[in-house]
mmCIF file of the N, C-alpha and C atoms, coordinates in Angstrom:
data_MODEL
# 
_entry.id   MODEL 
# 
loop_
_atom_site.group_PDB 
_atom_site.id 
_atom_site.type_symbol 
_atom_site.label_atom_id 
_atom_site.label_alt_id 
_atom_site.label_comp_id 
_atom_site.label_asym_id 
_atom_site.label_entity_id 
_atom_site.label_seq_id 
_atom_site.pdbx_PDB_ins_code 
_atom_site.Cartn_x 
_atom_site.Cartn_y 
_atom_site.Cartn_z 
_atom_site.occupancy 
_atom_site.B_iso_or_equiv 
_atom_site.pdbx_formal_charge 
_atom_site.auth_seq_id 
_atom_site.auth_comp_id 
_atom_site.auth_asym_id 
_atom_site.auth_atom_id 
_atom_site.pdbx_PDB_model_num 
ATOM 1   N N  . UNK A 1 1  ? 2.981  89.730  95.139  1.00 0.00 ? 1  UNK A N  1 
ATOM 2   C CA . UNK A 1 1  ? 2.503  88.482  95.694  1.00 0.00 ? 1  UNK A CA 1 
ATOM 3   C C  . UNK A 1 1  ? 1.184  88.089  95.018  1.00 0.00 ? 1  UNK A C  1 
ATOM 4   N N  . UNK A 1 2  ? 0.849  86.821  94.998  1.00 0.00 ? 2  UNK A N  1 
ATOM 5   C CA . UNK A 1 2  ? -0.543 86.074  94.555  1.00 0.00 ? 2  UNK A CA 1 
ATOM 6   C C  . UNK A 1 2  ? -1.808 86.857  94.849  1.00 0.00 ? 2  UNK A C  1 
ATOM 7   N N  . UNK A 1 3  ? -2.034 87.648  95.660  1.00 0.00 ? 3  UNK A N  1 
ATOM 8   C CA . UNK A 1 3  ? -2.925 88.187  96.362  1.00 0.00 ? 3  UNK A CA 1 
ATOM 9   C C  . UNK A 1 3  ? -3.313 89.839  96.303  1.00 0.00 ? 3  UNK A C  1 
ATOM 10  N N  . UNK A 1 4  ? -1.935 90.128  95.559  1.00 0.00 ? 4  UNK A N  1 
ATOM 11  C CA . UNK A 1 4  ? -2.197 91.892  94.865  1.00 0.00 ? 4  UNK A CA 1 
ATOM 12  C C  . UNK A 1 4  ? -1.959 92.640  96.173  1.00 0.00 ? 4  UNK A C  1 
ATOM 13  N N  . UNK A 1 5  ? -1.592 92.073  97.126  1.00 0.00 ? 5  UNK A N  1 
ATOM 14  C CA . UNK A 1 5  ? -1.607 92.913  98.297  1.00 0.00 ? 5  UNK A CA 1 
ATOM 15  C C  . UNK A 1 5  ? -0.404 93.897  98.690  1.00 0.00 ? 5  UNK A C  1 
ATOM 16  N N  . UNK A 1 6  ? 0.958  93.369  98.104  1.00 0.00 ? 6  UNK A N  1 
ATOM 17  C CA . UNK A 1 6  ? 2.636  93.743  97.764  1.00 0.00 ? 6  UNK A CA 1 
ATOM 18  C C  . UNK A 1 6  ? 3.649  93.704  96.820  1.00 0.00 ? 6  UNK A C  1 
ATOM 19  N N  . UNK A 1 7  ? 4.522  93.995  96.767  1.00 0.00 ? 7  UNK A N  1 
ATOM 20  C CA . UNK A 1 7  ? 5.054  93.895  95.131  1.00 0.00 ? 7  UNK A CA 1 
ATOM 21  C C  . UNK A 1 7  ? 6.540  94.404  95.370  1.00 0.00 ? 7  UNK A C  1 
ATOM 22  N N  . UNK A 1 8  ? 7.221  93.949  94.665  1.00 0.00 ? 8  UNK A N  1 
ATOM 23  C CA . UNK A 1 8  ? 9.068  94.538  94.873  1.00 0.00 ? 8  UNK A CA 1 
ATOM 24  C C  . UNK A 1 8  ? 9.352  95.647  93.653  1.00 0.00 ? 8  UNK A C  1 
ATOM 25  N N  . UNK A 1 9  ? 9.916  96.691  93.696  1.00 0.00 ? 9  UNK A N  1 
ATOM 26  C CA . UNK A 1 9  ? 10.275 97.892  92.954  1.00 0.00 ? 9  UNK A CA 1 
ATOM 27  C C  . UNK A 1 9  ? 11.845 97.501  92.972  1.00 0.00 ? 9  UNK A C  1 
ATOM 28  N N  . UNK A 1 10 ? 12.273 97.591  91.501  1.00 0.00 ? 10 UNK A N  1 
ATOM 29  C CA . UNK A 1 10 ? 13.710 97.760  91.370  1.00 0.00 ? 10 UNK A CA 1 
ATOM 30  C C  . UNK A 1 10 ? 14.412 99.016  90.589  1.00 0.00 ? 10 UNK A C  1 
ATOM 31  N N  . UNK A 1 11 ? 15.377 99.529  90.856  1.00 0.00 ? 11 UNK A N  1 
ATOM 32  C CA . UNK A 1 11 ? 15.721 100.079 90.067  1.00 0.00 ? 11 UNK A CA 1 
ATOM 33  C C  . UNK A 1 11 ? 17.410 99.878  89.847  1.00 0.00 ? 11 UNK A C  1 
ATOM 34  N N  . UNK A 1 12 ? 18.247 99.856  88.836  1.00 0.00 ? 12 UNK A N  1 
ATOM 35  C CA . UNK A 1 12 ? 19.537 99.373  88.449  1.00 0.00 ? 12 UNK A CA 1 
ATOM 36  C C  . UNK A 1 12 ? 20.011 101.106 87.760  1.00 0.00 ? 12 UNK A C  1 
ATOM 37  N N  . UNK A 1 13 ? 21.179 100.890 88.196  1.00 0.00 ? 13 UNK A N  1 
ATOM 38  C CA . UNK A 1 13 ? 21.828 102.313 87.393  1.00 0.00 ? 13 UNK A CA 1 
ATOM 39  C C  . UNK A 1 13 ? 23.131 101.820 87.357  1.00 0.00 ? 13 UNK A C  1 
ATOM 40  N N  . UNK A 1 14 ? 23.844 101.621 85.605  1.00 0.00 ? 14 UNK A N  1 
ATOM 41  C CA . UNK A 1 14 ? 25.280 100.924 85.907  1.00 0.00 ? 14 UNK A CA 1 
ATOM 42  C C  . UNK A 1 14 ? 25.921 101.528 84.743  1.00 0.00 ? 14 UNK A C  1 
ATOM 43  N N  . UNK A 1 15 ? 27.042 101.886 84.676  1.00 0.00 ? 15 UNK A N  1 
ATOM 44  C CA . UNK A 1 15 ? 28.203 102.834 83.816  1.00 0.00 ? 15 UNK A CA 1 
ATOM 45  C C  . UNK A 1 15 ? 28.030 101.847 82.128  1.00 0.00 ? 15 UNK A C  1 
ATOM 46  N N  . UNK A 1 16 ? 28.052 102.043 81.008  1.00 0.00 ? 16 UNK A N  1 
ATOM 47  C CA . UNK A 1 16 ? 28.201 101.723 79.900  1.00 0.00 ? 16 UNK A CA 1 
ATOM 48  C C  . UNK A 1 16 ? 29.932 101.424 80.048  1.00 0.00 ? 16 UNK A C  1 
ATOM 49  N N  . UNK A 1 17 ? 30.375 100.219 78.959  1.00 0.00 ? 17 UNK A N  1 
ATOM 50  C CA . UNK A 1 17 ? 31.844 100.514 79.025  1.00 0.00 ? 17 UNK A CA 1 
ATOM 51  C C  . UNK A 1 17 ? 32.248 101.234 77.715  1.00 0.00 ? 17 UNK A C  1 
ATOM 52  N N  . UNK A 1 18 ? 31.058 101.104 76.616  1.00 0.00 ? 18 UNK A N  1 
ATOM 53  C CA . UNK A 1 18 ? 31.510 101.778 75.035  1.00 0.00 ? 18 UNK A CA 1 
ATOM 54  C C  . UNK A 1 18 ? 31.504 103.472 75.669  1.00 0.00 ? 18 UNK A C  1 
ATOM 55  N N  . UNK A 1 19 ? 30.684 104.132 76.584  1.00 0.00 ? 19 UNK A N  1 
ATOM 56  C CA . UNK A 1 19 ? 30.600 105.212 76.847  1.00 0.00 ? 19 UNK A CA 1 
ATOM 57  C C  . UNK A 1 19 ? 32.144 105.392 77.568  1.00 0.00 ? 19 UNK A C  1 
ATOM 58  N N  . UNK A 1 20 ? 33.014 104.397 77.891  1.00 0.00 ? 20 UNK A N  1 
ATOM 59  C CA . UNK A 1 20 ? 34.437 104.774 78.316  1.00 0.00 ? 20 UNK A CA 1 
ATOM 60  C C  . UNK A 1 20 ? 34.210 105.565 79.504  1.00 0.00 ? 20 UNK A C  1 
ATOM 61  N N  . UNK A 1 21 ? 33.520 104.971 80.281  1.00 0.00 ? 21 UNK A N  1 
ATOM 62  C CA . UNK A 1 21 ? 33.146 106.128 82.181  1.00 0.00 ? 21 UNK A CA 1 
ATOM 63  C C  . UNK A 1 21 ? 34.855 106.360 82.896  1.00 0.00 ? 21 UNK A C  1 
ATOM 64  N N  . UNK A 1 22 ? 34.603 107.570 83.078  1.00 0.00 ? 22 UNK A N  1 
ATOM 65  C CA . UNK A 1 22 ? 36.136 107.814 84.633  1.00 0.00 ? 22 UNK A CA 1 
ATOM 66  C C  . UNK A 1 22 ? 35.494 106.955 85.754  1.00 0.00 ? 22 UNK A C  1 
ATOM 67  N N  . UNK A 1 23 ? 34.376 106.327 86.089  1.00 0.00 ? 23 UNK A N  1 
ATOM 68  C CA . UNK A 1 23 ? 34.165 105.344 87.163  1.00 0.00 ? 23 UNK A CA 1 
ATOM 69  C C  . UNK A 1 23 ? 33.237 104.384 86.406  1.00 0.00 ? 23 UNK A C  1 
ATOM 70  N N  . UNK A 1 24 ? 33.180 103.025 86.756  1.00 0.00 ? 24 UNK A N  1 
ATOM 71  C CA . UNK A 1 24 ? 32.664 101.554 86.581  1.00 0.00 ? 24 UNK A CA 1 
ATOM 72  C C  . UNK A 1 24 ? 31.705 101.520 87.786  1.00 0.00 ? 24 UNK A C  1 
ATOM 73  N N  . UNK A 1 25 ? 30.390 101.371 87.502  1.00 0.00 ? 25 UNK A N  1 
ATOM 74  C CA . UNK A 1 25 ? 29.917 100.726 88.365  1.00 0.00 ? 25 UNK A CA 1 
ATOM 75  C C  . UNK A 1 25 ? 28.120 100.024 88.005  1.00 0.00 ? 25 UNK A C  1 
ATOM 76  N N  . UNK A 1 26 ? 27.981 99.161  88.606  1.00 0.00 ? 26 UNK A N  1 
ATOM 77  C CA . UNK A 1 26 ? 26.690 98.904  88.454  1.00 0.00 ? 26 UNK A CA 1 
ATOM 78  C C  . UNK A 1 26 ? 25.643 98.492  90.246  1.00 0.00 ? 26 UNK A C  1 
ATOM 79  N N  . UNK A 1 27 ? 25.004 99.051  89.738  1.00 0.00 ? 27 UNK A N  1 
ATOM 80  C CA . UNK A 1 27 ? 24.371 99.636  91.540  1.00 0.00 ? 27 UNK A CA 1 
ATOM 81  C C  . UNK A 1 27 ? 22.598 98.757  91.739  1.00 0.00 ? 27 UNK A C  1 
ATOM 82  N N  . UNK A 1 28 ? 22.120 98.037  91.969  1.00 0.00 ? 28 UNK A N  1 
ATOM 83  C CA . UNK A 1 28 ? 20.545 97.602  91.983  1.00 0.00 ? 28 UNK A CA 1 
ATOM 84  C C  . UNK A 1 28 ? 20.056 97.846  93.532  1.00 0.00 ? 28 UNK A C  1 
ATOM 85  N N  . UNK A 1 29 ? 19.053 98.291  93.480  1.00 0.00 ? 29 UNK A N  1 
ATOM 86  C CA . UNK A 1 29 ? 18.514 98.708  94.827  1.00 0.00 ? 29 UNK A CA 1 
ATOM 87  C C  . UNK A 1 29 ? 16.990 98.111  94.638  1.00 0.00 ? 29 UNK A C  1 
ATOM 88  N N  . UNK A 1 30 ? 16.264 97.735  96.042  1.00 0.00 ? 30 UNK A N  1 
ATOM 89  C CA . UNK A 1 30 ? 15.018 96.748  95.823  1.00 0.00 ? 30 UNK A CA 1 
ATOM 90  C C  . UNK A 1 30 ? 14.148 97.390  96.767  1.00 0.00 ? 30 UNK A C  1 
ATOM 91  N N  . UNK A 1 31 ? 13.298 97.648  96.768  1.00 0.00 ? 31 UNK A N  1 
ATOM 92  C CA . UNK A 1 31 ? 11.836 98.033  97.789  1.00 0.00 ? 31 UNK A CA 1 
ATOM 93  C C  . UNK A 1 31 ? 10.795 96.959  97.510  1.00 0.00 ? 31 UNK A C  1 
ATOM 94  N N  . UNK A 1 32 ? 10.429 96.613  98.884  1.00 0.00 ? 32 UNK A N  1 
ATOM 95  C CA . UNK A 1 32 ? 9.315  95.460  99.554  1.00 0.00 ? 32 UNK A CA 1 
ATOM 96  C C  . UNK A 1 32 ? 8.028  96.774  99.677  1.00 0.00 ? 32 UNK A C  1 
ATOM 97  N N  . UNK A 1 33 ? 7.054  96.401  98.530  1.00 0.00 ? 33 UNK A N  1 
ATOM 98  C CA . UNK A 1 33 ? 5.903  97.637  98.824  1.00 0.00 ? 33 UNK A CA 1 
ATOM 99  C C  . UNK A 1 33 ? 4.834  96.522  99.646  1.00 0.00 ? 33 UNK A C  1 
ATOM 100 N N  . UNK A 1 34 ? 3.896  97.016  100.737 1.00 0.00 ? 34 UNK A N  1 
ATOM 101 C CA . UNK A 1 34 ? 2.997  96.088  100.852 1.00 0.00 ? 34 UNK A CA 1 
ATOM 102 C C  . UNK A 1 34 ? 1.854  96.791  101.487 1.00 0.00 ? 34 UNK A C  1 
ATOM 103 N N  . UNK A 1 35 ? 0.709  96.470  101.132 1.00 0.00 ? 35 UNK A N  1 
ATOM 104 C CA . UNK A 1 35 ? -0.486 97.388  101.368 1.00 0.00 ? 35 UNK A CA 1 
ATOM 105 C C  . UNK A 1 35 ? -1.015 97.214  102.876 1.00 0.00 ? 35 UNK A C  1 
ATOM 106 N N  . UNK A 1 36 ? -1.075 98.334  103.616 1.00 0.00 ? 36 UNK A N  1 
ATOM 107 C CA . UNK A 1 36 ? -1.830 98.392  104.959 1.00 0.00 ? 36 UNK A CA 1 
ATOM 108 C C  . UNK A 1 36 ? -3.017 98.291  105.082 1.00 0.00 ? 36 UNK A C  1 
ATOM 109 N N  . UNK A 1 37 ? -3.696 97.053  105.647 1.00 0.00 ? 37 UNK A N  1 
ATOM 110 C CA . UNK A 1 37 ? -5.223 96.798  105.268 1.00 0.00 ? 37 UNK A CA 1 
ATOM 111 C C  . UNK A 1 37 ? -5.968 98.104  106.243 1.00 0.00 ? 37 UNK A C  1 
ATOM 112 N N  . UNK A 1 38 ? -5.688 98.652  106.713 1.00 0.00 ? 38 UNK A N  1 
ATOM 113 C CA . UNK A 1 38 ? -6.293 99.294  107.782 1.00 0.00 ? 38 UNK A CA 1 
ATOM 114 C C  . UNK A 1 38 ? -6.383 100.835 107.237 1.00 0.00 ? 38 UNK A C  1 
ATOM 115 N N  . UNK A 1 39 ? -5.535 101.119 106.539 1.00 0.00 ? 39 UNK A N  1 
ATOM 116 C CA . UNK A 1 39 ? -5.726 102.503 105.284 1.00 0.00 ? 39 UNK A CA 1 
ATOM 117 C C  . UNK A 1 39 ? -6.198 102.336 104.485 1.00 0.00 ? 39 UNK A C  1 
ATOM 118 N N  . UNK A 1 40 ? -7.373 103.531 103.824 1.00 0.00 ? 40 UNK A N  1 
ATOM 119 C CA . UNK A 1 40 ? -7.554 103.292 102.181 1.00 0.00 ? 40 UNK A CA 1 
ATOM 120 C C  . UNK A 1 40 ? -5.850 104.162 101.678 1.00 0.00 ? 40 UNK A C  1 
ATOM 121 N N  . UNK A 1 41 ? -5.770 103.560 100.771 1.00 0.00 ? 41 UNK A N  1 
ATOM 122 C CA . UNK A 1 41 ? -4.767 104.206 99.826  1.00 0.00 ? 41 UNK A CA 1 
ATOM 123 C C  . UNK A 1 41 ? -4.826 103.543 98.185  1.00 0.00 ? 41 UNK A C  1 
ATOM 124 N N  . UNK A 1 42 ? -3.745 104.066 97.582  1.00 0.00 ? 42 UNK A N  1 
ATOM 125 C CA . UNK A 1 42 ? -3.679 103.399 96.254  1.00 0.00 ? 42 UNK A CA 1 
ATOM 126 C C  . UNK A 1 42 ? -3.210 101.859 96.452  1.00 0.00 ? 42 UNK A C  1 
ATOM 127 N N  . UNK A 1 43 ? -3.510 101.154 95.536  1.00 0.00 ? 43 UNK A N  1 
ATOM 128 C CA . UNK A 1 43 ? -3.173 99.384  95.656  1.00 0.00 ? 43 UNK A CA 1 
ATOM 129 C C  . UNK A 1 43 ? -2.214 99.561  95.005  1.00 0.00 ? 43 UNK A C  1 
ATOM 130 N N  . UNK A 1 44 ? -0.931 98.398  95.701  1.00 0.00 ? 44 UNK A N  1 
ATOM 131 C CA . UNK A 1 44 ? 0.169  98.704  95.052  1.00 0.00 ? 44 UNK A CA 1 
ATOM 132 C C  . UNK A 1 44 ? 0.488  98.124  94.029  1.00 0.00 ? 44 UNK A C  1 
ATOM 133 N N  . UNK A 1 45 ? 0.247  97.380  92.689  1.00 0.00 ? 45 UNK A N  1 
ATOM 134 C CA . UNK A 1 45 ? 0.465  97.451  91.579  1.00 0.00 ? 45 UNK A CA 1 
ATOM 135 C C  . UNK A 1 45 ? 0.161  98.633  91.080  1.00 0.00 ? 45 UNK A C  1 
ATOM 136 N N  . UNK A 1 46 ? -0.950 100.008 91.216  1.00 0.00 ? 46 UNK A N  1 
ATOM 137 C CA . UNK A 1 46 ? -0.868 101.086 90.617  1.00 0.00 ? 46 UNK A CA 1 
ATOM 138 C C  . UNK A 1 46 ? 0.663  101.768 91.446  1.00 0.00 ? 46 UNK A C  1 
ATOM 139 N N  . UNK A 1 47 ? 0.724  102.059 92.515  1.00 0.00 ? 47 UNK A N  1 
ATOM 140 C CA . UNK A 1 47 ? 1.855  102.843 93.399  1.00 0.00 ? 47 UNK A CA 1 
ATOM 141 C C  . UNK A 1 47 ? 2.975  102.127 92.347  1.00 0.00 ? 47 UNK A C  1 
ATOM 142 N N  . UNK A 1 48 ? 3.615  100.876 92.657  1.00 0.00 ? 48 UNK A N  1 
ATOM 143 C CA . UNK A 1 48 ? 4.743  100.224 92.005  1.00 0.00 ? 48 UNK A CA 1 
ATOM 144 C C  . UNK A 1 48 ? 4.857  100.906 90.738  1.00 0.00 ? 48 UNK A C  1 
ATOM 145 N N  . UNK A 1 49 ? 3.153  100.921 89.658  1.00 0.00 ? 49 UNK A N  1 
ATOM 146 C CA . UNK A 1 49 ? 3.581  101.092 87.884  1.00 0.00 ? 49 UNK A CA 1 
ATOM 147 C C  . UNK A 1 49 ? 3.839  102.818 88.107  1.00 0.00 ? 49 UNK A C  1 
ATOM 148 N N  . UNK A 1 50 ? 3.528  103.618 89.020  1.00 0.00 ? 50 UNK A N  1 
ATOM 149 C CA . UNK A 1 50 ? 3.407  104.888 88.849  1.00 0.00 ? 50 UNK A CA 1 
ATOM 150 C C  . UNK A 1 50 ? 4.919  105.741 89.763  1.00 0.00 ? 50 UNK A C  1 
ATOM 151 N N  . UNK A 1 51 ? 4.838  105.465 90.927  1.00 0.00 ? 51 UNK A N  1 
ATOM 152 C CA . UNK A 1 51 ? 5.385  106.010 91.655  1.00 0.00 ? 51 UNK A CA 1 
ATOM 153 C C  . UNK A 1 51 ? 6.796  104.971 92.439  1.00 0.00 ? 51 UNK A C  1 
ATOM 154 N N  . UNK A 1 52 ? 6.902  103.433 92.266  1.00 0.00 ? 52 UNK A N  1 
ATOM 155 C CA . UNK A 1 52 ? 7.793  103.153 92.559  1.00 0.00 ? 52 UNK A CA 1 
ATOM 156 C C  . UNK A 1 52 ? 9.209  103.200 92.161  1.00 0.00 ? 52 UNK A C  1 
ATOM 157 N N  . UNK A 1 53 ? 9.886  103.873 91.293  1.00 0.00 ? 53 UNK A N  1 
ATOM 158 C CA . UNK A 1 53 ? 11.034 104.201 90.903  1.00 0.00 ? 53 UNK A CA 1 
ATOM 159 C C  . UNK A 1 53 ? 11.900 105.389 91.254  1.00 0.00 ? 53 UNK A C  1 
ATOM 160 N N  . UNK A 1 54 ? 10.664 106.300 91.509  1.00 0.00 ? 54 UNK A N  1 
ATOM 161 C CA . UNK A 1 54 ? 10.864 107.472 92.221  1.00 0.00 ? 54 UNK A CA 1 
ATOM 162 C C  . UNK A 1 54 ? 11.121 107.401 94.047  1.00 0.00 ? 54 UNK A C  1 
ATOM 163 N N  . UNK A 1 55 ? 10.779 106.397 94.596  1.00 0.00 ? 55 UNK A N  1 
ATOM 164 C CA . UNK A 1 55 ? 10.841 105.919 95.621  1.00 0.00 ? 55 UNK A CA 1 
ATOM 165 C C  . UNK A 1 55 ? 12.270 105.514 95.926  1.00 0.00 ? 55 UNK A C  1 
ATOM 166 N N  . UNK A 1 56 ? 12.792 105.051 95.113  1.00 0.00 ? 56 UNK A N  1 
ATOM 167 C CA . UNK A 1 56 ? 14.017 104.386 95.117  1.00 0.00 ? 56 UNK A CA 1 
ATOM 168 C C  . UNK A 1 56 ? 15.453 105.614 94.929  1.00 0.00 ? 56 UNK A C  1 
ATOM 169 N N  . UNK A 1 57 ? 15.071 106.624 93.975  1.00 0.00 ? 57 UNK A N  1 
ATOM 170 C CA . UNK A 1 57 ? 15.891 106.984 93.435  1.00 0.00 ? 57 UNK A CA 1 
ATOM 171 C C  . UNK A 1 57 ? 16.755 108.232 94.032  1.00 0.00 ? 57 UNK A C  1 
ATOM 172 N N  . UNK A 1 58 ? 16.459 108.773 94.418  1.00 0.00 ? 58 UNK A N  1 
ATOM 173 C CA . UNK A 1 58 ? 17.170 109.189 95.665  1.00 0.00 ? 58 UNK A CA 1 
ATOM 174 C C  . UNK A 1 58 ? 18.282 108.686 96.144  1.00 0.00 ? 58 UNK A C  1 
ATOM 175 N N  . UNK A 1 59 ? 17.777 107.217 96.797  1.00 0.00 ? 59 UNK A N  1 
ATOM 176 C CA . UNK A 1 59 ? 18.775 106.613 97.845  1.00 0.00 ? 59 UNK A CA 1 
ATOM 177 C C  . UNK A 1 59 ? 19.967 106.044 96.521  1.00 0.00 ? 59 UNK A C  1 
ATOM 178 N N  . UNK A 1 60 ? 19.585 105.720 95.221  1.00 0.00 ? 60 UNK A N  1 
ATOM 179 C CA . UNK A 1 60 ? 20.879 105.214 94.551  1.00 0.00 ? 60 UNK A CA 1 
ATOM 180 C C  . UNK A 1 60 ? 21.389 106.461 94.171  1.00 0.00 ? 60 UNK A C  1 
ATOM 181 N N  . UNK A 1 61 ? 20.927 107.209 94.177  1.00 0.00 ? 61 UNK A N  1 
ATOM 182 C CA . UNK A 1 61 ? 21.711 109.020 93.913  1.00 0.00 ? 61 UNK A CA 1 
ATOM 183 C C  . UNK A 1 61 ? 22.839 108.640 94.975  1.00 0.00 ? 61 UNK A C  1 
ATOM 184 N N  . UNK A 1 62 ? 22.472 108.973 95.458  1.00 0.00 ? 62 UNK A N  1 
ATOM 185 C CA . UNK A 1 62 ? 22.970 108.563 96.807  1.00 0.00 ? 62 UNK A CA 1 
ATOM 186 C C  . UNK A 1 62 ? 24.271 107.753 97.529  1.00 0.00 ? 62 UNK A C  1 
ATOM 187 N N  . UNK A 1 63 ? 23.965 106.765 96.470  1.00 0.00 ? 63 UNK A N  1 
ATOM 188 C CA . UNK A 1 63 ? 25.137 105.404 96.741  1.00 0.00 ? 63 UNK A CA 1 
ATOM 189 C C  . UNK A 1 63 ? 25.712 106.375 96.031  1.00 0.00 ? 63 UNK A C  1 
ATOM 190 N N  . UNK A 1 64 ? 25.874 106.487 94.700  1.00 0.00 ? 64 UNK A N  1 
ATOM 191 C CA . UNK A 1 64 ? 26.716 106.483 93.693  1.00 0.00 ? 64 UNK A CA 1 
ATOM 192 C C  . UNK A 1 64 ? 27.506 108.278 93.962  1.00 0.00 ? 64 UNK A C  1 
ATOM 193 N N  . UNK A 1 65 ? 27.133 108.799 94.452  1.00 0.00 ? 65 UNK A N  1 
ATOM 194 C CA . UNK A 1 65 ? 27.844 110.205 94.716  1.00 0.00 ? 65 UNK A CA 1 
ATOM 195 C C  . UNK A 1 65 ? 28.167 109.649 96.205  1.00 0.00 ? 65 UNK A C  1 
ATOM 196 N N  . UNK A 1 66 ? 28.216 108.397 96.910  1.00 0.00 ? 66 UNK A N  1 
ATOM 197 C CA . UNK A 1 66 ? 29.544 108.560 98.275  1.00 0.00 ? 66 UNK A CA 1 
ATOM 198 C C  . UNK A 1 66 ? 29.943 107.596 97.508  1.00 0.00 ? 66 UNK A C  1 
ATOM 199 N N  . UNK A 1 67 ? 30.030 106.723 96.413  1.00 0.00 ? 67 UNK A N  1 
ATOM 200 C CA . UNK A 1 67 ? 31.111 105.715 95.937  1.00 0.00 ? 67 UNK A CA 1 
ATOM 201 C C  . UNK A 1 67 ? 32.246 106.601 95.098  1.00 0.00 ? 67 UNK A C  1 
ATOM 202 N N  . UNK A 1 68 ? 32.065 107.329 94.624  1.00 0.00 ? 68 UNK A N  1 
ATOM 203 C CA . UNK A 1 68 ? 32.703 108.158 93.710  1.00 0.00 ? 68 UNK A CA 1 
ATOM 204 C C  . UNK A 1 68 ? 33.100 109.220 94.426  1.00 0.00 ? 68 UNK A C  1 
ATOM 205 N N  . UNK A 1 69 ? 32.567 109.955 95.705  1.00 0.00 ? 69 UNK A N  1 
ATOM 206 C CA . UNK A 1 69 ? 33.088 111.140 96.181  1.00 0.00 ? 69 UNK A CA 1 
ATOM 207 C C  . UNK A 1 69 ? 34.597 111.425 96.618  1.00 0.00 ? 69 UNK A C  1 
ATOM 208 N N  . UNK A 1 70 ? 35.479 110.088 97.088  1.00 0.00 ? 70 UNK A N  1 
ATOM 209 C CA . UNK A 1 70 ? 36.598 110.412 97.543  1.00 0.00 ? 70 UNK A CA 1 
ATOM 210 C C  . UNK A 1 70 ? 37.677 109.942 96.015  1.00 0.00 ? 70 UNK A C  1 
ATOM 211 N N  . UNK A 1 71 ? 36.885 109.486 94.684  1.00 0.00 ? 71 UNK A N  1 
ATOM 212 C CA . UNK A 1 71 ? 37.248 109.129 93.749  1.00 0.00 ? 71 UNK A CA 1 
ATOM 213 C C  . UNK A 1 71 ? 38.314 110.406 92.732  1.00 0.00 ? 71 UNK A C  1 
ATOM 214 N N  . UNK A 1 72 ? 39.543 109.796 92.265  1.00 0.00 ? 72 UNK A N  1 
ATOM 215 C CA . UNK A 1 72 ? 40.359 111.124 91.713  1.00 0.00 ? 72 UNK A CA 1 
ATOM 216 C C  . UNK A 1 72 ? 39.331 112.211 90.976  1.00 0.00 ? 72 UNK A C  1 
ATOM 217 N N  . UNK A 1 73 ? 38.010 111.728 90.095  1.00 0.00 ? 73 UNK A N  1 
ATOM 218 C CA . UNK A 1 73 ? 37.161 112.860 89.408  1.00 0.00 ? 73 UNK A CA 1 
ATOM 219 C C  . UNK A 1 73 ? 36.142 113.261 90.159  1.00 0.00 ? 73 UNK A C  1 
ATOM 220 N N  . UNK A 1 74 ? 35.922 113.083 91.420  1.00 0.00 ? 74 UNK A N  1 
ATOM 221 C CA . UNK A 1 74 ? 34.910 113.892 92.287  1.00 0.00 ? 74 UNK A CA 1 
ATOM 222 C C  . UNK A 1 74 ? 33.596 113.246 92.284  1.00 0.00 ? 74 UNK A C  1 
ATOM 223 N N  . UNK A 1 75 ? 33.221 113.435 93.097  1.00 0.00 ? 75 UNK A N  1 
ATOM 224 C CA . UNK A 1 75 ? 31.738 112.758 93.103  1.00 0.00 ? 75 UNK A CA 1 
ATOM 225 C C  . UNK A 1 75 ? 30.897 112.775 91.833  1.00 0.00 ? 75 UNK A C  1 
ATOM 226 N N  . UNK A 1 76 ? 29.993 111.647 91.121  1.00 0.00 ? 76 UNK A N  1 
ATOM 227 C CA . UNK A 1 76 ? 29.247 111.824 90.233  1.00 0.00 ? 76 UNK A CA 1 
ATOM 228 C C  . UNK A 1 76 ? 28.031 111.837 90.962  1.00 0.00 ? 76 UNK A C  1 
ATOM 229 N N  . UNK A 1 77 ? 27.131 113.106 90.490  1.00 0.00 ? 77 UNK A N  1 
ATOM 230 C CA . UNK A 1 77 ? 25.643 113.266 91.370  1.00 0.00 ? 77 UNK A CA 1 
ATOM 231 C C  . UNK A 1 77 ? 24.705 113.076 89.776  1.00 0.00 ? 77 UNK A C  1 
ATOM 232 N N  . UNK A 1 78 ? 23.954 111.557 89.824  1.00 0.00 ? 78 UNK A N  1 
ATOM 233 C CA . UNK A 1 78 ? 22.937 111.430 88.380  1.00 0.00 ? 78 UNK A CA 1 
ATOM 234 C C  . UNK A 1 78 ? 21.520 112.903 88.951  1.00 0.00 ? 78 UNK A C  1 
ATOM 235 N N  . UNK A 1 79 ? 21.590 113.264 87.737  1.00 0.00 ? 79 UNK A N  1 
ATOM 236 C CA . UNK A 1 79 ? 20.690 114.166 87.396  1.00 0.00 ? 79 UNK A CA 1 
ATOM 237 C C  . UNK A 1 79 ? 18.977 113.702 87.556  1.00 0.00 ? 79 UNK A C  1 
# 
């Protein structure tokens, strides 16, 4: 936002088709960061450039090993 106070984190994880995947998919997941005036902490343009991707990444682990788990090649879990 205008004001440095919040900021959106994305992260995208989606199958190549030249890599020829046993599953297709393309997955984007979004986090609303926004600073609590009432804590000191880090301001979130540093949090977002440092630590927001890691925030995210988990939960698309996540998607993508229950989209694929009941799939004929078994769940894919990204590393």
């Amino acid at each position: 936002n205008p004001e440095g106070t919040g900021g959106i984190v994305t992260v995208t994880v989606r199958t190549r088709d030249e890599d020829n995947p046993i599953y297709r998919f393309a997955i984007e997941m979004a986090a609303l960061i926004e600073e609590d005036p009432a804590t000191k902490n880090m301001k979130p343009e540093a949090y977002l450039a440092t630590s927001g991707g890691a925030l995210l990444y988990p939960f698309v682990r996540e998607i993508v090993a229950s989209l694929t788990w009941k799939g004929r090649f078994g769940p894919i879990w990204l590393k």
